[in-house]
C-alpha positions, 0 to 999 in steps of 0.5 A: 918552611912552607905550606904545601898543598897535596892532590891525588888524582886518578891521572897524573896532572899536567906537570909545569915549573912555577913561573914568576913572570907567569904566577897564575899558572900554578906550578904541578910537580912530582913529589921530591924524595922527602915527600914521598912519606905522603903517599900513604894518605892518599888512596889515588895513584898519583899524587903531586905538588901544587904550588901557589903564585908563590911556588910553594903553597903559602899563598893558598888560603889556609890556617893553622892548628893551634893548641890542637884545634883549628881557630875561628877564621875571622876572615880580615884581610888587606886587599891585596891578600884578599885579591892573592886568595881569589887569583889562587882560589881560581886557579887551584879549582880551574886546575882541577876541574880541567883535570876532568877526574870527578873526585880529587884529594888534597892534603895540605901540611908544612913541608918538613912534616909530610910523614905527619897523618891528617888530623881530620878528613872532610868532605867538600865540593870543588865549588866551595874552594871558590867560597871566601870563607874556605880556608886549607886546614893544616893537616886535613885531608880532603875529598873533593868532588868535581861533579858539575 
């Protein structure tokens, strides 16, 4: 089972197979049959997969909820996770802000849960994905601003 990030956009994002001589370049893909559920979060006409330099999600920073609530982010890592994080933070936001839309959604969930409403909305900007601290909250939608 794997963490998968979501992103609405206005336009459709350049579709590309994840490469694992290449895994920087994330991969974008149409939504498969059974994420089609998803589509109802989303107020943006299109809505695709983004994978990680693993493929699927997992290797974007995320947390998971527990006991109904998100824990505290403590923030310890060994450095090569450390270093995962900032190569798939750089990416996502280059992804995006190349995208050339001023504002995009995100939703990050496990896979077998695409049906699965967002726990909370936030409101951030694209810049923040970059801060060390930000973490992908399971179940939380996103709106991101992309004004430079």
């Amino acid at each position: 089972m794997c963490f998968m990030l979501y992103a609405g956009t206005d336009r459709p994002l350049p579709r590309r197979e994840w490469n694992k001589d290449a895994p920087a370049e994330l991969g974008v893909w149409s939504l498969k049959e059974g994420e089609a559920l998803i589509l109802e979060f989303f107020s943006k006409p299109e809505v695709q997969n983004v994978g990680s330099t693993t493929g699927c999600g997992c290797d974007f920073p995320f947390i998971m909820r527990g006991n109904g609530e998100w824990p505290w982010w403590d923030g310890c890592l060994e450095p090569d996770q450390i270093e995962s994080e900032r190569i798939n933070r750089e990416a996502l936001v280059g992804l995006l802000r190349s995208s050339g839309e001023t504002s995009v959604e995100l939703y990050g969930i496990w896979y077998n849960k695409c049906a699965e409403e967002p726990k909370a909305v936030e409101e951030i900007s694209l810049d923040q994905i970059l801060n060390s601290p930000f973490r992908f909250k399971e179940q939380c939608f996103y709106r991101v601003s992309n004004k430079s």
